[in-house]
N, C-alpha and C positions, 0 to 999 in steps of 0.2 A: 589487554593494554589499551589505554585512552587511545582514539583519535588524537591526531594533530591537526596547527591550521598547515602541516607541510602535503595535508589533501587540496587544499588551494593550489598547487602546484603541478599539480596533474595534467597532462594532455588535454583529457574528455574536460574535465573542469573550467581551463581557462578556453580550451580554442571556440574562436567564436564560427557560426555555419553562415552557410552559403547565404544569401540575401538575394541571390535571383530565384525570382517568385514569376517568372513569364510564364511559367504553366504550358502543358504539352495539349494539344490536339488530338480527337478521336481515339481515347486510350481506354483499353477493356481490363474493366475489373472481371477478376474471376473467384469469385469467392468458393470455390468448391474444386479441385483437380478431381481427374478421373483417378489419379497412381496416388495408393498406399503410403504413406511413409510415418513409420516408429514413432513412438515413445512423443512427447510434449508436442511436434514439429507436427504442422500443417501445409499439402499441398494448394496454396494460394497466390493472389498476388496480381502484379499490372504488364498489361503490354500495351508499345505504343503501336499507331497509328499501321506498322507498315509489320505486327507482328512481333516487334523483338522483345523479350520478356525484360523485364525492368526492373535491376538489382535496388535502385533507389526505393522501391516499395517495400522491399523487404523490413520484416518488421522484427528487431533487437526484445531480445529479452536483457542478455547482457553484451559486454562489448565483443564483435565481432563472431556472436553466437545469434542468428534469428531462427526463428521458431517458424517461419515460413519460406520454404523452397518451391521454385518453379513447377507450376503446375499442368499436367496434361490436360489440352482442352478438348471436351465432347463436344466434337460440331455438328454433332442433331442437338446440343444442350439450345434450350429457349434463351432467345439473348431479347436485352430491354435496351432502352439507352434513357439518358439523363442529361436533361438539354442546361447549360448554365456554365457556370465558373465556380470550381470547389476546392475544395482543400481535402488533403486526401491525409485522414488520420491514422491510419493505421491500422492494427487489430482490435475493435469492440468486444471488451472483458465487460459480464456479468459481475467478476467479483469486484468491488470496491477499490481493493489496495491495487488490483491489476489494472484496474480501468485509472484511475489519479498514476499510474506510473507508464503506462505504457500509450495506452488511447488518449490521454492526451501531449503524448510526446512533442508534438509536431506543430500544437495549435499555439502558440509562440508568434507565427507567421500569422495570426489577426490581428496583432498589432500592427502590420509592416503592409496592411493593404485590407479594405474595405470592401471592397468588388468582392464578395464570394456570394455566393446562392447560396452556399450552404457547404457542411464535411460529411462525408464519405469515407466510410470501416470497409473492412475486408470483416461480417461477423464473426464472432467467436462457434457460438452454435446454430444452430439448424432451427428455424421458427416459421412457422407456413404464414406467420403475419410480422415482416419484416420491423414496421413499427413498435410493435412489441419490444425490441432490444432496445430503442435508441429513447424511448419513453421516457426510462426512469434519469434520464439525465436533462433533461427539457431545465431541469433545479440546478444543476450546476451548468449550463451556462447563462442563466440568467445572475446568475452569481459572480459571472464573469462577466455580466454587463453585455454579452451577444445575448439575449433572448429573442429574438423575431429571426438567428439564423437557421438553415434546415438543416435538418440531422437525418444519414441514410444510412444505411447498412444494408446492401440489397442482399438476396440470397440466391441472384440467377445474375446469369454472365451478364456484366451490363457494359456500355459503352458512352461513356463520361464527354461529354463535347468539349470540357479544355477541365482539364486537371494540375492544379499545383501540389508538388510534392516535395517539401520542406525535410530539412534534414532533422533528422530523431534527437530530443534535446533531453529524453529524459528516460530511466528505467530501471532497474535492480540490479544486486550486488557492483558491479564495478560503475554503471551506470548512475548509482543514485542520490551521484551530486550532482548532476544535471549538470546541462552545458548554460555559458551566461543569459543569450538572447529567453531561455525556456523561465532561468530561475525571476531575471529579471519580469517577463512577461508575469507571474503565478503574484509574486508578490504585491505588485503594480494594481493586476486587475481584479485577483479574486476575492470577495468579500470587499473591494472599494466602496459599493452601495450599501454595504449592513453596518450599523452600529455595533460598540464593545457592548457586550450583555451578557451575564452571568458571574459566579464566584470565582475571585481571584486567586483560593489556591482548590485547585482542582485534580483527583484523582479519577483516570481514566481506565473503568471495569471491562472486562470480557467476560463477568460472571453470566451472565445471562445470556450470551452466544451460543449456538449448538456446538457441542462435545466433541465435533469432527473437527471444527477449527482449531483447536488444541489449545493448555492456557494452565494452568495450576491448580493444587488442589485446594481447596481451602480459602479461595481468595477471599471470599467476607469475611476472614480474620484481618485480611490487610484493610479492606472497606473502613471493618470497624473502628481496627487502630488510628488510623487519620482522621477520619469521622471526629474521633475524640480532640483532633488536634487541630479541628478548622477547616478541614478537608473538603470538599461536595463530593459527591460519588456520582460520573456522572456515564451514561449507558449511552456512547452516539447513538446506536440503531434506535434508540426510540426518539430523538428526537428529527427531527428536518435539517436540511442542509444548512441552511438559512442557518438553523438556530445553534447547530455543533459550530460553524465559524465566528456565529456572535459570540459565543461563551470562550472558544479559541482565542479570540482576540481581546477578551475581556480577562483573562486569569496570568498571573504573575508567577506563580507556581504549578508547574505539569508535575506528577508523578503518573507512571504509565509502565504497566508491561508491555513489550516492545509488541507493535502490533499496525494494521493497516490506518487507522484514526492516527496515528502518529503520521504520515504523510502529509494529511490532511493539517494538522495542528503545525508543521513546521513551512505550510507556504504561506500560512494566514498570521500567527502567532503574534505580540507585541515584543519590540526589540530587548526589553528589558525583561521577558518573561524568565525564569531557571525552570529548568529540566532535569529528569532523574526518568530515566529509562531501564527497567529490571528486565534482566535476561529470562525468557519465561521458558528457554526447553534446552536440550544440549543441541538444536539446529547453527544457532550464532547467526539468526537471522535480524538480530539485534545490531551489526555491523551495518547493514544498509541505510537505519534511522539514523544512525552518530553522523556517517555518512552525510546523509541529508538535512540535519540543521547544521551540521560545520557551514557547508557551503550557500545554504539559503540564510541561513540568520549569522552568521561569525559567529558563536559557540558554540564549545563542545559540550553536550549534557551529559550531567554525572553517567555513569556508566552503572550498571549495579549487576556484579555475578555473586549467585546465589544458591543455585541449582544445586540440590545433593544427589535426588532419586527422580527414576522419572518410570511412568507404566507406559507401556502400548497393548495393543489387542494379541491375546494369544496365539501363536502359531502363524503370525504374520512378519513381513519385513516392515522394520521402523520404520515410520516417516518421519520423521524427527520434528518439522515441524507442526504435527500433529499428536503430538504425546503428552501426558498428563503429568507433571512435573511436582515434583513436594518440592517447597524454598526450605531454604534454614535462617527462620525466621527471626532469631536475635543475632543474627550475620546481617540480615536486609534491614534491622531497625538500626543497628551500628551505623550502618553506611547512611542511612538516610539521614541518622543524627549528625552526622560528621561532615556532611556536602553542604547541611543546614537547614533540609525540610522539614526537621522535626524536632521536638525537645529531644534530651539525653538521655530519658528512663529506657528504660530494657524492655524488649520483647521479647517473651516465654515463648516457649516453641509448642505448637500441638504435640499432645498426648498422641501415644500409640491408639486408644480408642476412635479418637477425632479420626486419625488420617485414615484406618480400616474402614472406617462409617463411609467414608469420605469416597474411598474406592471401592466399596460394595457398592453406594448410590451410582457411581460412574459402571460400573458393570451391569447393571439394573436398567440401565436407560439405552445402553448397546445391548444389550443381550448376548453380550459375551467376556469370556474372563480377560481380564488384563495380567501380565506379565511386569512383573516390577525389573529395573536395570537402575544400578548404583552409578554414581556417577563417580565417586571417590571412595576409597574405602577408610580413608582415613578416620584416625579415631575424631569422635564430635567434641569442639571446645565445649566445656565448662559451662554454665551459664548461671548468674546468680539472680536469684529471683526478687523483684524487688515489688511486684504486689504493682505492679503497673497495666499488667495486662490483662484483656479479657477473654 
């Protein structure tokens, strides 16, 4: 079922954070605990001045669930210190959609004070050359118009000489309408300096991602059908930051299976842009995006379920958002015809040939079998072929 605007009326959505930014004295990050702890969760995290471990650093995946508990500290561990005034970001995610939702939670509060040296991560992983992690973002924040601030992420216990630590404004499933000071800040700042550039209706590919990120099969039937309809087909990872926001801000039509570039596309986007976001597995990780332009742009984008079948790796537990999903493809041309992004002729649905190819190639590149799971068993409508598709 659609999103509503009665997500504007959520707690996390409307209430606005704290605005004291005095920042604390002599506080030790501890990017590594001695004690163990399960599943996603990281022994990490800050203490102040006199020792007492600091709930406020804790860093939210979703509401009132963080992924980092109090850490045992090794006092033979080598400690550094970091002379200055920082902004304490949070957890430093590798991946894309983790780093745009979580690592920059907090950075909100540059707008609200100039004095910083620079932000400071608890890292994600282990890199014997610290710089390394914080490198590949140097492009988004020059994007953000900070480019000359410093970016840390140490990997030994270090001790911060005044640390601000701002409340977390943004993050996934319950989290991912952001709170106002966060949504306000993205919009405001990011992409301010770059021009609109690129095709205005624009189809947003995962074809060309590795196989573990998960996505559907067959997608260059969808490529092609829009292709035919004025579409660009367009690959963020190969272009630059710079250059996925220009095009972002330059396209009037997204179509997109729900995916981490959709974050990206709803802080930047133009207000008049429409959106159509297809469900690409049976996870419903597609609820976060609707989520996230409700509240950063006021609409909700079409919504598109479609999903019939979907494979995983044999002899394994689903990840669901990691599975190889068949659409039912004159189901997803209906809807797109019908929202508006496309003319009204009919979409054929791949042949049983197509999709076996389709799943032997995907078995071939893991070097293992996949296991097909139905998503309905219901019988498949009808579909009249009208010589439209290719």
């Amino acid at each position: 079922m659609p999103l509503t605007q009665s997500l504007l009326q959520t707690k996390w959505t409307n209430l606005p954070m704290s605005q004291d930014l005095a920042g604390l004295q002599e506080v030790l990050l501890v990017p590594w605990g001695q004690n163990e702890v399960k599943g996603a969760k990281r022994a990490a995290g800050l203490f102040d001045a006199q020792g007492q471990f600091l709930p406020s650093g804790d860093c939210l995946r979703w509401a009132n669930a963080p992924v980092t508990v109090e850490p045992e500290i090794d006092p033979s561990a080598p400690l550094t210190r970091l002379e200055g005034r920082y902004l304490y970001g949070g957890m430093l995610y590798g991946h894309f959609g983790h780093f745009l939702c979580e690592s920059t939670a907090r950075l909100w509060a540059l707008a609200r004070d100039q004095g910083f040296d620079g932000v400071v991560w608890l890292p994600k992983v282990r890199l014997g050359h610290a710089a390394k992690l914080v490198k590949p973002y140097h492009s988004f924040f020059a994007a953000l118009g900070f480019e000359r601030i410093g970016l840390f992420a140490p990997q030994t216990n270090t001790v911060i000489e005044s640390l601000v630590i701002p409340e977390q404004g943004f993050g996934i499933g319950d989290l991912s309408s952001g709170r106002p000071e966060y949504r306000d800040f993205m919009r405001k700042h990011l992409g301010a300096n770059l021009a609109a550039e690129g095709a205005e209706k624009l189809y947003i590919s995962r074809a060309r991602l590795p196989g573990k990120r998960g996505s559907v099969l067959l997608e260059h039937l969808i490529e092609a059908r829009l292709e035919a309809e004025g579409y660009t087909v367009f690959h963020p990872q190969d272009h630059s930051l710079a250059q996925q926001i220009a095009q972002y801000k330059a396209a009037r039509q997204i179509v997109a299976l729900d995916g981490s570039a959709l974050h990206l596309a709803a802080m930047v986007m133009h207000p008049a842009c429409k959106v159509a976001i297809i469900n690409r597995g049976p996870s419903q990780n597609i609820d976060d995006y609707l989520r996230q332009f409700e509240a950063f742009t006021g609409a909700v984008p079409t919504r598109i379920d479609a999903v019939k079948s979907y494979w995983f790796y044999e002899g394994r537990r689903v990840v669901k958002r990691e599975t190889h999903a068949l659409l039912d493809f004159p189901a997803l041309g209906r809807a797109l015809a019908a929202a508006g992004f496309r003319s009204a002729t009919a979409w054929r649905a791949p042949t049983a040939a197509q999709i076996a190819a389709e799943v032997a190639l995907r078995e071939a590149r893991a070097e293992m079998r996949l296991t097909r799971y139905e998503v309905s068993d219901q019988a498949e409508e009808a579909e009249a072929d009208l010589g439209a598709d290719r």
